[in-house]
N, CA, C and O of each residue as an XYZ file, in Angstrom:
632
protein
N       0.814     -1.201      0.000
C       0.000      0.000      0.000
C       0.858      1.266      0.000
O       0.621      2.273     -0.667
N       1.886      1.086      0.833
C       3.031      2.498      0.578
C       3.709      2.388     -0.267
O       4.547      3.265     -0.060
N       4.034      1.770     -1.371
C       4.997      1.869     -2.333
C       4.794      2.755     -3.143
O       5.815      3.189     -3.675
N       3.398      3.417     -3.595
C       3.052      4.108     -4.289
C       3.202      5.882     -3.854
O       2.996      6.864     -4.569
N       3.683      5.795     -2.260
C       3.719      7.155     -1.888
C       5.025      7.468     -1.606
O       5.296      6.870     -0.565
N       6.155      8.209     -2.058
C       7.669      8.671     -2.019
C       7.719      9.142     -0.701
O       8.832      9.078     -0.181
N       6.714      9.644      0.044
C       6.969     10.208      1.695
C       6.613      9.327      2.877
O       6.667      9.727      4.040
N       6.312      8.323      2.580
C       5.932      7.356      3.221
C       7.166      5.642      3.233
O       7.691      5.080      2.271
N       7.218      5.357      4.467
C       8.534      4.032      4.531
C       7.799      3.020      4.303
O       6.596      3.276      4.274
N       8.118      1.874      4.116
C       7.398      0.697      4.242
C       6.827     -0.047      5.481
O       6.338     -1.176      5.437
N       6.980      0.914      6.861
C       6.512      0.777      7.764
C       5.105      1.553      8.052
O       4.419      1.263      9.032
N       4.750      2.512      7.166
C       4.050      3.505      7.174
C       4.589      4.860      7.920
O       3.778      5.771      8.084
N       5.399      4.955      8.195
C       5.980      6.098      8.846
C       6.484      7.111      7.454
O       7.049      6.837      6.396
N       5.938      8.462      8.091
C       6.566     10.018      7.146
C       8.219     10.111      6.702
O       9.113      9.802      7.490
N       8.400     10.456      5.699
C       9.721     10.647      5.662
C      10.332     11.229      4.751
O       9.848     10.650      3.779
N      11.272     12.184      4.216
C      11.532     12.723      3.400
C      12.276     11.878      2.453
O      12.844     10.843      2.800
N      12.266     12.330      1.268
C      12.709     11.568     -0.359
C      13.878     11.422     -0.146
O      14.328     12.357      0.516
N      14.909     10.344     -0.516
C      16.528     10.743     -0.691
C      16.754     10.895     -2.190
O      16.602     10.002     -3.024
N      17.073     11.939     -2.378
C      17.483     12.533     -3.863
C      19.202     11.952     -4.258
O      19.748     12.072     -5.355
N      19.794     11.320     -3.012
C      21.370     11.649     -3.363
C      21.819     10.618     -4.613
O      22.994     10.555     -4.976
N      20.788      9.843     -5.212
C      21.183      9.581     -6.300
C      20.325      9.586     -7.944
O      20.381      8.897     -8.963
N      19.588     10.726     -7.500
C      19.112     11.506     -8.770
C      19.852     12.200     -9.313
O      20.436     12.894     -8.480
N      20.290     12.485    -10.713
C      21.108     13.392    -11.438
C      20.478     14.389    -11.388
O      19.253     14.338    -11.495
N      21.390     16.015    -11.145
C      21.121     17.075    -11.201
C      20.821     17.365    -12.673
O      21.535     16.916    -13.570
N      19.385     18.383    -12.971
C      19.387     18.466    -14.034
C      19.023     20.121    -13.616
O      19.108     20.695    -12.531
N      18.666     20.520    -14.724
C      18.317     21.950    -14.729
C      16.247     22.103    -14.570
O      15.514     21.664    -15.456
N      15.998     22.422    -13.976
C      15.139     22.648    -13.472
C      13.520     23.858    -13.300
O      13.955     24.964    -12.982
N      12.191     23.893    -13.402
C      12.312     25.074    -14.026
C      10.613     25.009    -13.428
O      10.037     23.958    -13.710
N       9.885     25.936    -12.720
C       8.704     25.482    -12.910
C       7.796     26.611    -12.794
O       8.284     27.396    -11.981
N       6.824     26.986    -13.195
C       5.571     28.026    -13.158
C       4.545     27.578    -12.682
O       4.352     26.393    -12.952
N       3.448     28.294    -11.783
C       2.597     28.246    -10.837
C       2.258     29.640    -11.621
O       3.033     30.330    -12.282
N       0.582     29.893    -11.295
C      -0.142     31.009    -11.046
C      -1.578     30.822    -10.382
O      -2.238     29.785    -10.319
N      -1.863     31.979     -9.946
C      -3.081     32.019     -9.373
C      -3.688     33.480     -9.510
O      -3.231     34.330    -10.274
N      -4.722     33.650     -8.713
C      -5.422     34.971     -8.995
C      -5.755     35.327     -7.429
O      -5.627     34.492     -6.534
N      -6.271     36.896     -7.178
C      -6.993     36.972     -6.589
C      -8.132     38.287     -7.241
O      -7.823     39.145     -8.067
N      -9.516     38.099     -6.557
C     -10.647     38.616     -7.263
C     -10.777     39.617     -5.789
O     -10.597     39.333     -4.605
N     -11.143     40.805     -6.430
C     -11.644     41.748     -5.488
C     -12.417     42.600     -6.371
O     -12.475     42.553     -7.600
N     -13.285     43.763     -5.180
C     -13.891     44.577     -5.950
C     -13.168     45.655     -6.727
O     -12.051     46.140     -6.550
N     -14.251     45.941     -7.781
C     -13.254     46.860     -9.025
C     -12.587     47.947     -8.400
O     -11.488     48.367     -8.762
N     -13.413     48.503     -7.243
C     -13.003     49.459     -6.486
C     -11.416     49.559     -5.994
O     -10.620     50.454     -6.280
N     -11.170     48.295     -5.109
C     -10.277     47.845     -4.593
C      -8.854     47.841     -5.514
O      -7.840     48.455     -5.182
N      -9.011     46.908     -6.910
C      -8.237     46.779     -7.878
C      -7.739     48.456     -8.546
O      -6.724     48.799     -9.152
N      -8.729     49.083     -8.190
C      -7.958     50.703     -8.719
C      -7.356     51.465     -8.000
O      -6.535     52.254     -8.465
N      -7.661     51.384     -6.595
C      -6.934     51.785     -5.324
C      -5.388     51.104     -5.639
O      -4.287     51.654     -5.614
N      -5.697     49.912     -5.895
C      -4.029     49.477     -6.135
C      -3.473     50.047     -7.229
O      -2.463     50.692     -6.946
N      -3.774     50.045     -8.419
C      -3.625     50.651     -9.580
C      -3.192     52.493     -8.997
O      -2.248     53.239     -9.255
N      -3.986     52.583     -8.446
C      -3.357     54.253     -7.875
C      -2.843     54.265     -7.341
O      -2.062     55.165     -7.651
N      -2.468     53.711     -6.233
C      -1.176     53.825     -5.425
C      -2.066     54.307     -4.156
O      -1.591     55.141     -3.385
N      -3.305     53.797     -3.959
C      -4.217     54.874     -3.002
C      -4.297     54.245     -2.147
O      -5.137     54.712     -1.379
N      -3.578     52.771     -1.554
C      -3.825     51.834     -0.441
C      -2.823     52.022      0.628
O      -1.632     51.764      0.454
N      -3.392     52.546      1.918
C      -2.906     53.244      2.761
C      -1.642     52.379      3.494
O      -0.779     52.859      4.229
N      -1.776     51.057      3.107
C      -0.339     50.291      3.695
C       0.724     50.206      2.865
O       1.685     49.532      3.236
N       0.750     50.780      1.764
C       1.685     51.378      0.629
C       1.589     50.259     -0.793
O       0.541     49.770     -1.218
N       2.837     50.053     -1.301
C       3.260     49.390     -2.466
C       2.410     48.368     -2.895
O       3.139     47.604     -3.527
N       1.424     47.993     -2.899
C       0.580     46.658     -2.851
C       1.217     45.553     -3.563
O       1.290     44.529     -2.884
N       1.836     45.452     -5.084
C       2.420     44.976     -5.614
C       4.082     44.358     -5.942
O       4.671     43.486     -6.581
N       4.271     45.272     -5.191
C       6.068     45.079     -5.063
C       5.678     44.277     -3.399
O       5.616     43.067     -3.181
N       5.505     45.191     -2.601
C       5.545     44.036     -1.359
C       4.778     42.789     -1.424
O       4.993     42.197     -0.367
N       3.955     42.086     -2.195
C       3.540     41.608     -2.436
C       4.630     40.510     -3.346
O       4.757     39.287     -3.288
N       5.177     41.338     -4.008
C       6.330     40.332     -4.719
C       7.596     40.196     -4.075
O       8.287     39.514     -4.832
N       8.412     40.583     -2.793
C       8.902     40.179     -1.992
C       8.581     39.657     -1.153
O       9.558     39.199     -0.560
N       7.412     39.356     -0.556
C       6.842     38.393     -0.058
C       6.827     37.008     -0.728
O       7.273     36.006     -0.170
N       6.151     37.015     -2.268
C       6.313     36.042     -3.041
C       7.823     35.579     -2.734
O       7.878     34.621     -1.963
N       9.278     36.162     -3.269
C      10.278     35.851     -3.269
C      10.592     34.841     -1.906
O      10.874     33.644     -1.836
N      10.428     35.772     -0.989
C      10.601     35.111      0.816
C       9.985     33.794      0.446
O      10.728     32.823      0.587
N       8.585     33.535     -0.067
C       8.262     32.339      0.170
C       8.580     31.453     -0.583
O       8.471     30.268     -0.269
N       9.012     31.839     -1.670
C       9.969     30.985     -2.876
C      11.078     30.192     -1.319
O      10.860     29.008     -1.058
N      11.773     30.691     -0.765
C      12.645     30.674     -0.058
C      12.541     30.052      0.913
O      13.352     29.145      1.096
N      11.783     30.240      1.631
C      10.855     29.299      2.741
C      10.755     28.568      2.808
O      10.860     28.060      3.924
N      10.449     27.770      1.658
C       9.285     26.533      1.510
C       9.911     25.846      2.686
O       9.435     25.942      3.817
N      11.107     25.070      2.370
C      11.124     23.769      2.773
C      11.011     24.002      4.463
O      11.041     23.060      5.255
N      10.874     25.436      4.865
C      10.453     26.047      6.516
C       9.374     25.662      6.573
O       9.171     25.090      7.644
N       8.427     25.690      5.844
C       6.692     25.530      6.219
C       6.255     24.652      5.117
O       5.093     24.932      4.824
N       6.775     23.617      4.329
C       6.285     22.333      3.901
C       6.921     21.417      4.042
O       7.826     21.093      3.274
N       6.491     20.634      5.333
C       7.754     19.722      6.016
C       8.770     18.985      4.799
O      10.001     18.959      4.837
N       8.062     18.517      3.934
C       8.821     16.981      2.998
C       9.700     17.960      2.207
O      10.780     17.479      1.865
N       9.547     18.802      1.966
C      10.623     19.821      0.736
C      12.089     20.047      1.312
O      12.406     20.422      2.441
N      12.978     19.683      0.120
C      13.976     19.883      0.626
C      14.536     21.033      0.443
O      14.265     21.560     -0.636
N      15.476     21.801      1.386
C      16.197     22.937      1.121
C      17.036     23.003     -0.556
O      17.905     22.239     -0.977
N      16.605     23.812     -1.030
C      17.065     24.084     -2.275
C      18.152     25.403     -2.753
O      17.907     26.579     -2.488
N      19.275     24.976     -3.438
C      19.622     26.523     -4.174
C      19.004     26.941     -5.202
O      19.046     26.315     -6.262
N      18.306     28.109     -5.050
C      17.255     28.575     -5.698
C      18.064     29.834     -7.016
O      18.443     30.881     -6.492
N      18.253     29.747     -8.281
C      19.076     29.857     -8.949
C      18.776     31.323     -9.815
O      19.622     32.098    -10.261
N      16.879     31.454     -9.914
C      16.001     32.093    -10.164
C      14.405     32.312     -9.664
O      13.546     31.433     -9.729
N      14.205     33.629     -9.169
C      12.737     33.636     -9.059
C      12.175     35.066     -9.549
O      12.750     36.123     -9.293
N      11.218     34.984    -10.136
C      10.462     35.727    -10.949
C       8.813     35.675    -10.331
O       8.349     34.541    -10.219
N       7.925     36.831     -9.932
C       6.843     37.441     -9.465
C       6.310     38.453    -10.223
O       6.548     39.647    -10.041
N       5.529     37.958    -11.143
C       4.784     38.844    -11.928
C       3.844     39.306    -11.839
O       3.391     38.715    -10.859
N       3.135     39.967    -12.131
C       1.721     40.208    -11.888
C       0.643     41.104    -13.129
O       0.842     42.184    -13.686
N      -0.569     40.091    -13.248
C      -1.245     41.002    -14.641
C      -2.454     41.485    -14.231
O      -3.103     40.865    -13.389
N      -2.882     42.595    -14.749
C      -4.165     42.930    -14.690
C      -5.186     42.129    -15.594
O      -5.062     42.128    -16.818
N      -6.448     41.281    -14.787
C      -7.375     40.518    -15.594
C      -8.303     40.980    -15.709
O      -8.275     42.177    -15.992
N      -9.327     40.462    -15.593
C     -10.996     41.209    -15.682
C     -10.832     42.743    -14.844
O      -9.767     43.065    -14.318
N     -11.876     43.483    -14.822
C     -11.697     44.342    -13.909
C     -12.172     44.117    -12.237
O     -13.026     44.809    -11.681
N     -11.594     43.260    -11.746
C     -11.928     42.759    -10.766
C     -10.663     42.005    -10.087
O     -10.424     41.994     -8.879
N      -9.839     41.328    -11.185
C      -8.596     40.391    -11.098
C      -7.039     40.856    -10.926
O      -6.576     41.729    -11.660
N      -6.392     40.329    -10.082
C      -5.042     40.411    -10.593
C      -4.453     38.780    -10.463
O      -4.641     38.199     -9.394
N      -4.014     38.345    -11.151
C      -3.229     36.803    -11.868
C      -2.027     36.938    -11.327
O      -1.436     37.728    -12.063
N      -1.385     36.643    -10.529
C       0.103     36.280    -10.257
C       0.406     35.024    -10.864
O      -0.269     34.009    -11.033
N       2.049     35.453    -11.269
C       2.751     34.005    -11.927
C       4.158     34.228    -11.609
O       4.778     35.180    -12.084
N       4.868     33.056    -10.524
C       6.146     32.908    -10.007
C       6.304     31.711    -10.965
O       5.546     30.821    -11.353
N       7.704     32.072    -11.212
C       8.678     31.490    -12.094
C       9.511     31.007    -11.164
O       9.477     31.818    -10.239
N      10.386     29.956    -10.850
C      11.436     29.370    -10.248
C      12.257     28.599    -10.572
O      11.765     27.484    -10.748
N      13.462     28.653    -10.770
C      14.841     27.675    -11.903
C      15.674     27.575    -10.648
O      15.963     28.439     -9.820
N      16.006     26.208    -10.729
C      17.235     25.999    -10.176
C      18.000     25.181    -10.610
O      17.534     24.754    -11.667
N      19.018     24.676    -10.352
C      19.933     23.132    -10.994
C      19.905     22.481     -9.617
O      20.368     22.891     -8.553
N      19.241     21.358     -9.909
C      19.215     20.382     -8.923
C      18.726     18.821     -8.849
O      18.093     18.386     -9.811
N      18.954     18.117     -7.931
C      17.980     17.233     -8.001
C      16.961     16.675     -7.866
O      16.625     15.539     -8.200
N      16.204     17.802     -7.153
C      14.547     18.054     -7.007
C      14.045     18.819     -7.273
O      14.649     19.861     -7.022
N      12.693     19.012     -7.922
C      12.266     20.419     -8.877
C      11.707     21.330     -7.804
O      11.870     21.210     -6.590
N      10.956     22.351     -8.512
C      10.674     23.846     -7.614
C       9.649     23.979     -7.862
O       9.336     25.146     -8.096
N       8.588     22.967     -7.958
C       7.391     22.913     -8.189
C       6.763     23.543     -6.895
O       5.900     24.372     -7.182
N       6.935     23.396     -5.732
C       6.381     23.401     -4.715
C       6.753     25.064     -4.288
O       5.968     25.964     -3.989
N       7.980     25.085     -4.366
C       8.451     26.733     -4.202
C       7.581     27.618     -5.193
O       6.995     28.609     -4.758
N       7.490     27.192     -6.739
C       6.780     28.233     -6.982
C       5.496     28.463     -6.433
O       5.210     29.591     -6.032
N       4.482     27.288     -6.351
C       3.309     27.099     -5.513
C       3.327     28.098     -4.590
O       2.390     28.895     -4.561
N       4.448     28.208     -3.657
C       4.462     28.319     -2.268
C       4.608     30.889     -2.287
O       4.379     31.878     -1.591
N       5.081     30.499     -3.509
C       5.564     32.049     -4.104
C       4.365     32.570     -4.326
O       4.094     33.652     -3.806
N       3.434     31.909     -5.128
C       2.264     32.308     -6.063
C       1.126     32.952     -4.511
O       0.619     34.047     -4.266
N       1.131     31.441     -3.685
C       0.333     31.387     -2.475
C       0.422     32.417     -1.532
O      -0.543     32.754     -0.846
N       1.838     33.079     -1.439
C       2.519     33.843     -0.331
C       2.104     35.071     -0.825
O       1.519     35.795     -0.019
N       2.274     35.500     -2.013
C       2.017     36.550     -2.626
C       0.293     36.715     -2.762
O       0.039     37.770     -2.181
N      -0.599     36.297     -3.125
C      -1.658     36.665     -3.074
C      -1.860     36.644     -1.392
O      -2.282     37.766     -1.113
N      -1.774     36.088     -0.536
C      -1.914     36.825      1.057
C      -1.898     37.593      1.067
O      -2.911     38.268      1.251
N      -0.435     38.203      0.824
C      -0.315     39.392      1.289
C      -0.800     40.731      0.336
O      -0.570     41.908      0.616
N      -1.569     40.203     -0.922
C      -2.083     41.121     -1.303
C      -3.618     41.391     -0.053
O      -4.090     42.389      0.491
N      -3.899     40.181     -0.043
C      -5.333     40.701      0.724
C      -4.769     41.292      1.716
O      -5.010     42.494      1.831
N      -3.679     40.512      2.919
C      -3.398     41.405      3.956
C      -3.331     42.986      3.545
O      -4.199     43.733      3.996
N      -2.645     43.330      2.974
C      -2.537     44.996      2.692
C      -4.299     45.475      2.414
O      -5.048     46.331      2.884
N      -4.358     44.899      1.871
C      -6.053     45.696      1.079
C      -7.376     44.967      1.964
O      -8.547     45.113      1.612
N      -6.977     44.208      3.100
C      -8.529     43.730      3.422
C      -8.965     45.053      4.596
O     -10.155     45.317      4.769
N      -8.254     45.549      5.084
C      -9.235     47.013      5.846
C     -10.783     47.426      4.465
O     -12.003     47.382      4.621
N      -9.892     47.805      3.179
C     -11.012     48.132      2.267
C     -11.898     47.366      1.355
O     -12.655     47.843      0.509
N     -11.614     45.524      1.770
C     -12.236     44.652      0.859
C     -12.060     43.271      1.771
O     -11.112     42.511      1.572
N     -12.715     43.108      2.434
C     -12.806     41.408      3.194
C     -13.171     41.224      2.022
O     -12.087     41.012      1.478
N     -13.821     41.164      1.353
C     -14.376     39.712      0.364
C     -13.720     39.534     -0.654
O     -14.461     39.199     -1.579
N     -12.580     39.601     -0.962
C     -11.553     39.199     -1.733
C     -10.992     37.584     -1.655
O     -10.585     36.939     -0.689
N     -11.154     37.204     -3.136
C     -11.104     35.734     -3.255
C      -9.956     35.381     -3.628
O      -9.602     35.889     -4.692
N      -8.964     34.431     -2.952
C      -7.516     33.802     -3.772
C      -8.250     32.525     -4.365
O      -9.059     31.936     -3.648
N      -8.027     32.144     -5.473
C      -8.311     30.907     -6.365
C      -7.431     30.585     -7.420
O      -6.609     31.342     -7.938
N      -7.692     29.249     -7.739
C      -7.351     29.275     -9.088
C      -5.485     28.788     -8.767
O      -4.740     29.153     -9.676
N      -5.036     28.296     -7.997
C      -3.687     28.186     -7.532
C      -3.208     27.081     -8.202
O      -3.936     26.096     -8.081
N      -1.994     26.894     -9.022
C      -2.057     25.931     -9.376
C      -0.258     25.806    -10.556
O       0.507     26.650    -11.023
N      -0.318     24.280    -10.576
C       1.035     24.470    -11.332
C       0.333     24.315    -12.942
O      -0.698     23.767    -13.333
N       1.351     25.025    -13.597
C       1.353     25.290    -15.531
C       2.199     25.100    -15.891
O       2.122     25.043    -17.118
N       3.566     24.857    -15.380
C       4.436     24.347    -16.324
C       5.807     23.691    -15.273
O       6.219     24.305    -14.289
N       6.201     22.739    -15.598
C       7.599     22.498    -14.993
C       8.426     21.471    -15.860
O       7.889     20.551    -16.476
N       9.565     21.675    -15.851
C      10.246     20.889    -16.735
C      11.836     20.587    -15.805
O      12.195     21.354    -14.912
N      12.752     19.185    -16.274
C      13.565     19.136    -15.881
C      13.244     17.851    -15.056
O      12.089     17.672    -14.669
N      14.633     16.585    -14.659
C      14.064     15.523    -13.791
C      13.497     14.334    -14.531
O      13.088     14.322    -15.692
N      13.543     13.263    -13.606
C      12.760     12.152    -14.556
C      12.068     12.603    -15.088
O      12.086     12.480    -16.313
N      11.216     13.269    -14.530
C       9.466     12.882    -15.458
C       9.456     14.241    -16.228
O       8.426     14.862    -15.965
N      10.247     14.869    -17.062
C      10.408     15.970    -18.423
C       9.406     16.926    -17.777
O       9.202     17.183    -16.591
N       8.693     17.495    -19.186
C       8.309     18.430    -19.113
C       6.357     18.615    -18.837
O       5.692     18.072    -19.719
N       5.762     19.140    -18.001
C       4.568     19.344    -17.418
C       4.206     20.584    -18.250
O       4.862     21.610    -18.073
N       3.324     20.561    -19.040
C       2.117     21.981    -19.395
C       1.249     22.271    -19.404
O       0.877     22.521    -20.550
N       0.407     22.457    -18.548
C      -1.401     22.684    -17.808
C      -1.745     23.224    -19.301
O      -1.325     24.208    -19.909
N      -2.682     22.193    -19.664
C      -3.363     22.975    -21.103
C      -4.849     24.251    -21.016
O      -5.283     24.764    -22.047
């Protein structure tokens, strides 16, 4: 019954992966998500009119930090040298903003989870800054779109 799960021993006990004889390859993965607020809200950011400042840049050092983090607050992840990270952000509907963390490293475990963890960190702290003027702001939509590198090649959310 555990053979099928990499974090799990054959005793049933938790445990982290041993990578030390996976070949390092180059590594590479994209995550995005959204968060939905009112149109109101989305132009306050757009103006610069949100009284806890930068909404978007702190928002993308936050992302970065949690690129960084991970393996702090997702037990099984291993500490990684993180080689590249990228925090973008687009304007969608008039209601939306779409974040998309990029993460490259050379290694022997991918950054699937770091970007996840970037995409996730970063829409928080968008609501943190902006929920005084919008509790009902929705994070959704979280998710991986692309990773490549490692046994199993290349991943592309169609």
């Amino acid at each position: 019954m555990t053979e099928n799960f990499s974090h799990i021993d054959d005793k049933g006990k938790v445990k982290m992966v041993d990578v030390s004889q996976k070949d390092v390859t180059e590594r590479k993965a994209i995550a995005v998500g959204k968060v939905i607020m009112k149109t109101s809200t989305l132009e306050m950011i757009k103006n610069g009119e949100i009284k806890k400042g930068a909404v978007l840049e702190t928002a993308r050092i936050s992302g970065i930090m949690g690129v960084k983090k991970t393996p702090d607050i997702i037990p099984m992840c291993h500490p990684l040298l993180i080689s590249g990270i990228d925090i973008e952000f687009e304007f969608g509907d008039k209601d939306t903003i779409i974040i998309k963390a990029v993460v490259k490293n050379s290694g022997k475990t991918g950054v699937e989870m770091e970007a996840l963890t970037g995409v996730s960190i970063a829409a928080l702290t968008i609501y943190d800054m902006c929920k005084a003027v919008d509790k009902e702001m929705i994070i959704n939509d979280i998710k991986l779109s692309y990773k490549s590198g490692g046994e199993s090649g290349v991943f592309k959310r169609e």
